[in-house]
Each structure stands twice: as structure tokens, then as C-alpha cells.
C-alpha positions as CSV (number, residue, x, y, z in Angstrom):
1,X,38.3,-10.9,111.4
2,X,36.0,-9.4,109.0
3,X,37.5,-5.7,108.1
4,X,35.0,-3.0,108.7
5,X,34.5,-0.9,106.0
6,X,32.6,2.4,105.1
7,X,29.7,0.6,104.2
8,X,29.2,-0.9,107.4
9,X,29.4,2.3,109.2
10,X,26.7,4.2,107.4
11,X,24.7,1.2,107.6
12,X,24.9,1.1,111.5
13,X,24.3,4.8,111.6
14,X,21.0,4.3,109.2
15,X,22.7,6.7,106.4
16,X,23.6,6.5,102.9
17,X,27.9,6.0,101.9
18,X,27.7,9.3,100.9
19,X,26.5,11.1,103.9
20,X,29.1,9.0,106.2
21,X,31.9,10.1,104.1
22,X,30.8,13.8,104.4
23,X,30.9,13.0,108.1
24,X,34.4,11.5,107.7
25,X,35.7,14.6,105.6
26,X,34.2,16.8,108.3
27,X,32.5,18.9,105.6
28,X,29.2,20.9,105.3
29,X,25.3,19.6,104.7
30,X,25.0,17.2,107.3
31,X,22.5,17.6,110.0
32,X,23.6,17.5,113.3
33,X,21.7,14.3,114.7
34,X,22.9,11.8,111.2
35,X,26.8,13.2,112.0
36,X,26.3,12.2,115.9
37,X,25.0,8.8,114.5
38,X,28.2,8.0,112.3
39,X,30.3,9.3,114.9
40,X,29.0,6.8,117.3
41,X,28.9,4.3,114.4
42,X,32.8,5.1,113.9
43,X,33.4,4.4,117.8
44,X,31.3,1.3,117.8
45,X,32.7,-0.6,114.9
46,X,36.2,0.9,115.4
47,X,36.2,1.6,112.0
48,X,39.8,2.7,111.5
49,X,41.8,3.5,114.4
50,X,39.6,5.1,117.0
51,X,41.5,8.1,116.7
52,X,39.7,9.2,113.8
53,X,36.1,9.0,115.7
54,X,37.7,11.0,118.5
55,X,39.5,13.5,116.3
56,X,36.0,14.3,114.3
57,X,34.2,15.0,117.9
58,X,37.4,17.5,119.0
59,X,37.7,18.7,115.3
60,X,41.7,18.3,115.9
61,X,43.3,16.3,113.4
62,X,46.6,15.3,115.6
63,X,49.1,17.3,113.1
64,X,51.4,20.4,114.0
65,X,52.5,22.2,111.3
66,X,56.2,23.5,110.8
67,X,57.7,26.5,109.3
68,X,61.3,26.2,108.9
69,X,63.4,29.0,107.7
70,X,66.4,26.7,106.0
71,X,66.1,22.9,106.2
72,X,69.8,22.9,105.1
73,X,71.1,24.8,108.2
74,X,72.4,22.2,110.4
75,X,71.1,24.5,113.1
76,X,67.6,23.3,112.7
77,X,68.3,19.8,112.8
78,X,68.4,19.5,116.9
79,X,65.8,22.3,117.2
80,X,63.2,19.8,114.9
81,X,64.4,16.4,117.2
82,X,63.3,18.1,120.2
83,X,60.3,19.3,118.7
84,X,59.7,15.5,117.2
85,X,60.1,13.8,119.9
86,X,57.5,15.8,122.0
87,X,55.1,15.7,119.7
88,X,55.4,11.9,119.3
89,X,55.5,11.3,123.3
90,X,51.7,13.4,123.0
91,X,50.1,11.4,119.9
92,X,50.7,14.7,117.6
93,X,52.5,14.4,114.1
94,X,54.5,16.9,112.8
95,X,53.9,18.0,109.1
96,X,57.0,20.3,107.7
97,X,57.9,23.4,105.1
98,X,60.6,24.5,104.3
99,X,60.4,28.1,103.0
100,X,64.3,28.5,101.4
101,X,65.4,31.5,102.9
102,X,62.5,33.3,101.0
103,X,60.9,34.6,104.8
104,X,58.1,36.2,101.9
105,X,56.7,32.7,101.6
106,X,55.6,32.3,105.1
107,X,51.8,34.0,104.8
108,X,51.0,31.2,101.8
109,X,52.1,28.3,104.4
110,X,50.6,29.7,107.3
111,X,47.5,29.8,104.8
112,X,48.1,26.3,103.5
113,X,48.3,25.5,106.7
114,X,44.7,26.9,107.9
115,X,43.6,25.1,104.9
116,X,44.6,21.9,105.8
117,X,43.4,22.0,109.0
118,X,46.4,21.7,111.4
119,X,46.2,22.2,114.7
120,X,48.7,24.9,115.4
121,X,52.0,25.8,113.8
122,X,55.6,26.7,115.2
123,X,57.4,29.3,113.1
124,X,61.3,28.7,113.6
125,X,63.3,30.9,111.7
126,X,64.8,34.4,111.6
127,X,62.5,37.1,111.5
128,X,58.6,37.5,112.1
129,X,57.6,40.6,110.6
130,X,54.4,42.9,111.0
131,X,52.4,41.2,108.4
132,X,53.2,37.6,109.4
133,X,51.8,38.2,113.2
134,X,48.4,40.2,111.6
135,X,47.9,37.4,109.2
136,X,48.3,35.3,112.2
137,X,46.2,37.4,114.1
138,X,43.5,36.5,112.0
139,X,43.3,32.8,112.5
140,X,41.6,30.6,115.4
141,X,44.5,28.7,115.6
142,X,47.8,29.0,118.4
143,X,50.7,30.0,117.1
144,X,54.2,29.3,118.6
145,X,57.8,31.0,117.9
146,X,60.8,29.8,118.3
147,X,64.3,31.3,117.6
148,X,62.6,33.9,116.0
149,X,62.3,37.9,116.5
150,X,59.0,39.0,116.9
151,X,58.4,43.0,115.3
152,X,57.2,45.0,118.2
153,X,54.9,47.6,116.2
154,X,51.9,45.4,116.6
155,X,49.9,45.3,119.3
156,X,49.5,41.3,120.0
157,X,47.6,42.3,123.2
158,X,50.2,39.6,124.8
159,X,49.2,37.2,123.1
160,X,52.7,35.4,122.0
161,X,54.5,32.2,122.9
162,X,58.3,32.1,121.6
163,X,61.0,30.5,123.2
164,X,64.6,32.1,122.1
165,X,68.0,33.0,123.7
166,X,69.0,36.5,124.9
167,X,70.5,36.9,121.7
168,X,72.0,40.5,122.3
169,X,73.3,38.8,125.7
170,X,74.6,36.0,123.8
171,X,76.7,38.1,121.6
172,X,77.8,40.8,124.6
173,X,79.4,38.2,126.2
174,X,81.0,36.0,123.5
175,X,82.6,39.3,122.9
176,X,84.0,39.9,126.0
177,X,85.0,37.1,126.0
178,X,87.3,37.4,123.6
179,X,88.4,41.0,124.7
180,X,89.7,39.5,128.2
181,X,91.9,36.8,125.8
182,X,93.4,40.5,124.5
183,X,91.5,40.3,121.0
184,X,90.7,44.2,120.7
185,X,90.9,44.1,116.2
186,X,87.8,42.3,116.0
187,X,85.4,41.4,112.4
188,X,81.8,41.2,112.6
189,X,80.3,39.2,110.1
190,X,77.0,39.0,110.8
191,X,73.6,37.7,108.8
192,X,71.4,39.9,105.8
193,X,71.1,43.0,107.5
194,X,67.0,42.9,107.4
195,X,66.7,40.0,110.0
196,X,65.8,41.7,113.5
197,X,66.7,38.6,115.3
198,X,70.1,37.2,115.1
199,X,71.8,39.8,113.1
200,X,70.3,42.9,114.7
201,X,70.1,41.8,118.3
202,X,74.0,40.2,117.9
203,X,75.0,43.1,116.2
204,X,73.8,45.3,119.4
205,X,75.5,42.5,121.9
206,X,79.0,43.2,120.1
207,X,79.3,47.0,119.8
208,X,78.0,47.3,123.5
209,X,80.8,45.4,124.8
210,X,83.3,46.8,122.4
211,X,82.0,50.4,123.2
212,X,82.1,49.3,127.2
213,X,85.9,48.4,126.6
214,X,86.6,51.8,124.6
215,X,87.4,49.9,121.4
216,X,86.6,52.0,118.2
217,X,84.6,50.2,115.6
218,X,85.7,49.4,112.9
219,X,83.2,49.7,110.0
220,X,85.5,48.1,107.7
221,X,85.0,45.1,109.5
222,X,81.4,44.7,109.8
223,X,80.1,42.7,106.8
224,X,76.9,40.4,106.2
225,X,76.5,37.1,104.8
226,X,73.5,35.0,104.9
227,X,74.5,32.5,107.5
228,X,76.0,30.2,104.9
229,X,79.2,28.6,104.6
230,X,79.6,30.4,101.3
231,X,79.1,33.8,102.4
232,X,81.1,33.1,105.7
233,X,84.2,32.5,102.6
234,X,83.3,35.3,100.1
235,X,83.1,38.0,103.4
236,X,86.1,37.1,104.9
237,X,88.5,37.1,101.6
238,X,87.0,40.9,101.3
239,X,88.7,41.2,104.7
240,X,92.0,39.8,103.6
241,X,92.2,42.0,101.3
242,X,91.9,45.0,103.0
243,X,95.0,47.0,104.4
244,X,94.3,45.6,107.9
245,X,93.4,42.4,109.1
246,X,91.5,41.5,112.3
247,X,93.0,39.2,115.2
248,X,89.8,38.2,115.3
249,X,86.8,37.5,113.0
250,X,83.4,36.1,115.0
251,X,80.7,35.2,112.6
252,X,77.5,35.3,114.0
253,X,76.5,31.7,112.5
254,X,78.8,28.3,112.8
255,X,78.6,27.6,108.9
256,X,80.0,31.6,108.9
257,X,82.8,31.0,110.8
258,X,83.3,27.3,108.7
259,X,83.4,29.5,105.9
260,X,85.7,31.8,107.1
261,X,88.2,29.6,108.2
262,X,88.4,27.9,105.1
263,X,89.3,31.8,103.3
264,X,91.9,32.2,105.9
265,X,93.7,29.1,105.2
266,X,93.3,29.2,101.6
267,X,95.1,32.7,101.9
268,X,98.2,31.2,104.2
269,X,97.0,32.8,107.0
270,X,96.9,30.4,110.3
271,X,94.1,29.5,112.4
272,X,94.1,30.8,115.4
273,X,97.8,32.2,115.1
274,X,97.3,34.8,112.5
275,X,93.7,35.1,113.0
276,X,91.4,33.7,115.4
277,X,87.5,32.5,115.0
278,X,84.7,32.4,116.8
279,X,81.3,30.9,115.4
280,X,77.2,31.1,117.3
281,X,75.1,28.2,117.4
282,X,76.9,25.4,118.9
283,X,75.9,22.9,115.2
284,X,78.4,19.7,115.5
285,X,80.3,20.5,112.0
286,X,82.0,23.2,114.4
287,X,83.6,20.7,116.3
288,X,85.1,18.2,113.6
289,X,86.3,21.2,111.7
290,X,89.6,22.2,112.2
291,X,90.4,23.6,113.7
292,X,87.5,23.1,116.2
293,X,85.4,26.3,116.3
294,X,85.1,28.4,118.8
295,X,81.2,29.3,119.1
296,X,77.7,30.5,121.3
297,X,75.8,27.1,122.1
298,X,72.5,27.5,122.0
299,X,70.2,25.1,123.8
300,X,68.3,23.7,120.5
301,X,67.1,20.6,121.7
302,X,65.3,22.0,124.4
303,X,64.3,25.0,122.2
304,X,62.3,23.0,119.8
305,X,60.9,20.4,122.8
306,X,59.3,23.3,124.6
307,X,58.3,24.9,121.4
308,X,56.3,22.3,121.1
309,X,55.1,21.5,124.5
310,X,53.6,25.1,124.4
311,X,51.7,24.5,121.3
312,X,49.9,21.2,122.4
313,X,49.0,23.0,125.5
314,X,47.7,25.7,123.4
315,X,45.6,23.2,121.3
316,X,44.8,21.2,124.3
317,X,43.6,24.6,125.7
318,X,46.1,24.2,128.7
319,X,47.3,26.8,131.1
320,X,51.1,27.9,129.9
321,X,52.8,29.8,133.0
322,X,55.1,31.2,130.8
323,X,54.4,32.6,127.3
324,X,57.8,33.2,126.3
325,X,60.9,31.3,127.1
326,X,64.3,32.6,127.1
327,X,66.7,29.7,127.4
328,X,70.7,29.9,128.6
329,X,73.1,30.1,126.0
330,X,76.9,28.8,126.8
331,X,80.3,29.8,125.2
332,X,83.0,27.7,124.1
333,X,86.2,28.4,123.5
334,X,87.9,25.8,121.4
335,X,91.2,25.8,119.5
336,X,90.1,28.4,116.8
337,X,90.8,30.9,119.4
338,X,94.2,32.1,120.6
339,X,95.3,34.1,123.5
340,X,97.4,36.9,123.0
């Protein structure tokens, strides 16, 4: 079978190389009736696969762009399956950045993004701020969020799709939780104090059922990491060596809590029966640790397959029913936690 090339399609459409490859390329300076007559061309020779043809006429190009916060945070890795595997079971690819925990990065992606020509892009990550929805604002392309806080001082005339947990509800009752085991000298390590989703909205979660149980606070005993295994270690041995140390410590990340128990153990402390831990996230490194960590489980499968599913309707300029999605988190209380 003779392969069709470039040549043949220009010469079916009556138009130089040159002019069919502008067509291809989707760019400027071709009049409307010689770009119809390549496009038809395209379709009639099959030149390529016929997606192409088709993807010229809807000016999609079939690709999703992805902002991730941390590619190395075993968090995202269930979130981006679910979100793969939608996308593939629709015909759309997937095209990735990471941005390194630098959340300043995120206007020159989204802007690389536009440039490039994808057909939407689905921020997952910690914190969207003010600047990152106008700059958003701006472009005619959807825009979907998930596990990420949106900053309320804009007006996006309700114009937002996110799916997320209740993460303040999440925390509230991970924390009672472990007040009804008898846990009432409880550490709070929680992520950099400037994200507004998981450590703001976790942070509110904890003191509200602390307050509700007239515990006093401890401000001692609330530090910040940055979600990592490392900080999880370095925060906690700042706790052992205070005057006091917690029954408790619940790190608002898995890799937190990793890192806490390993500071613990390394001190000759006992996990859980000198001091208990309790993790969020529900990653599977919790559950070979040991011991097993205690932790929030968030739905992240599902949290990146919807994500998705709302921004192929959005491109396919489908009804959504609901704009934003708030999924059920679960606890589980492993070994890393005692009773008292």
C-alpha cells in the first residue's frame, strides 16, 4: 500500500506543500475555501490517522494538560491513574508538569500550556491563589481543580469545577477519633503554613474538636513541615526534645507521620506505646511501614477519574450537574495507634 504523503494531499486539494502544511500547523494566511480543501483532502486520503483531519475541524488537539504540585509525593500517584485512565477510555492524552513544590511556577505552565494548545488543564496540588484563578480567568480554555483550595477573594462568577474532600471534616473527625481512644496530649504537625488547603482547613478540623472536648492547645505542639518524610523527622525530634511529650502526634500527610515515626524510634521511644501516630492520605507506604500507620484515606483514584471526566465534558462543551465535587474521606486506625 502506497503511503500517502504530504505531497499527495496538497495535490488533491489543488494547493502548493507549503500551504497544506500551514493547514496542518493550524496557523495564519490561509483562506478559508484552500484550508476546507486540504481538510477534505486529509479525510479522503486518510493521510495520517483520521484524527488529525478531525482535530483541525474541532481545533482540539486530543491533549489535557497537568499541573502537579510534587510528582514525588506518593499521594499523586493514584490521583494521576484515575485521571489516565479516563482520559484514555475518551481518546484524550494526558501531557504532565511537575512544578517542585515551587506553587510560583504555575502561571508559566498554565501559559505554556495556552501556548501549546491543550485543551484544558487540571491543577492538582495545594493551594490556588488569587493570581492563578485571574490568570486563568483570562483564557478560553476549562480549567478543572482537584485537591486543591480555591482563594475565595475573587469573584469567579461560579464559574469553578474542583473535586476535593471536606478537608476540615476530615481532620475534625480523625481527631475525635483519637480523643474517644483517650488521646487528649496531642501534636499537630501540619504542612508550610501558606497553603489554604490541607494545612489551613486541617488545622481548623483539629482545634474544633479539641476546643469541643475542652482540651487546651498546646502551641508547643503545633509545628509545620512540608509534607515530606524529612520534615515529618526534623519536626518531631523538636518535640522530643521538649519538656513534654505528646501521646499523640497526627501529621497531616502520610510521608509526615513516616517521618515521624522513624524520630521516635530513633530516640527509644515506642510506637504506639510511648507515642502514638496518626498520618492523612491513605498512600500504600503507610501500610508496609511499621508499624502500619494510622491515617485519613482519601478517595484518590476517584478524585483524579472525575477530575477528568469534568474537563472532557468541559472541552466537549457538555452539561456538568455538579461543578464541584466533594468526595468521602475514611479513617483507619491501624497499629500506630494505641488505646489508653
Amino acid at each position: 500500500m502506497k503511503t500517502i504523503t504530504l505531497k499527495d494531499v496538497a495535490k488533491k486539494a489543488g494547493v502548493g506543500v507549503g500551504t497544506a502544511s500551514r493547514v496542518l500547523n493550524n496557523q495564519a494566511h490561509v483562506s478559508e475555501d484552500k484550508r476546507q480543501r486540504v481538510l477534505d483532502a486529509i479525510e479522503a486520503l486518510h493521510y495520517k490517522p483520521d484524527a488529525i483531519a478531525r482535530s483541525l475541524k474541532s481545533k482540539r488537539t486530543g491533549n489535557i494538560g497537568v499541573i502537579l504540585n510534587d510528582i514525588t509525593n506518593p499521594f499523586y500517584s493514584k490521583v494521576f491513574r484515575g485521571l489516565e485512565t479516563e482520559a484514555k477510555s475518551s481518546d484524550y492524552s494526558i501531557v504532565f508538569v511537575d512544578l517542585f513544590l515551587q506553587n510560583e511556577d504555575a502561571i508559566g505552565e498554565i501559559l505554556s500550556f495556552y501556548r501549546s494548545k491543550v485543551d484544558g488543564i487540571i491543577f492538582i496540588g495545594s493551594t490556588v491563589t488569587t493570581e492563578i484563578l485571574e490568570h486563568c480567568s483570562n483564557f478560553e480554555m476549562p480549567f478543572v481543580y482537584a485537591s486543591a483550595s480555591l482563594d475565595s477573594s475573587i469573584d469567579t462568577q461560579g464559574k469553578i469545577y474542583s473535586v476535593d474532600i471536606d478537608n476540615e471534616k476530615a481532620a475534625y473527625d480523625a481527631t475525635n477519633a483519637l480523643i474517644e481512644l483517650g488521646h487528649r496530649e496531642i501534636a499537630l504537625i501540619l504542612g508550610p503554613v501558606e497553603d489554604k488547603n490541607s494545612t489551613f482547613s486541617r488545622k481548623i478540623g483539629f482545634e474544633k474538636a479539641m476546643k469541643e472536648h475542652n482540651i487546651p492547645l498546646n502551641d508547643s505542639w503545633i509545628c509545620y513541615g512540608d509534607f515530606s518524610y524529612d520534615s515529618g523527622y526534623s519536626v518531631m525530634k523538636e518535640i522530643l526534645s521538649s519538656n513534654k511529650i505528646p501521646t499523640m502526634v497526627f501529621a497531616i500527610s502520610d510521608l509526615m507521620a513516616i517521618g515521624a515515626t522513624k524520630a521516635i524510634l530513633e530516640s527509644g521511644l515506642n510506637v504506639p506505646k510511648n507515642v502514638s501516630v496518626m498520618g492523612f492520605d491513605g498512600i500504600k507506604n503507610g501500610e508496609y511501614n511499621y508499624p502500619e500507620i494510622s491515617t485519613v484515606v482519601q478517595p484518590r483514584y476517584e478524585m483524579g477519574r472525575l477530575a477528568c471526566e469534568k474537563i472532557i465534558k468541559l472541552i466537549e462543551k457538555k452539561e456538568i450537574e455538579e461543578p464541584v465535587s466533594i468526595l468521602e474521606h475514611t479513617l483507619a486506625i491501624r497499629a500506630s495507634v494505641k488505646k489508653l
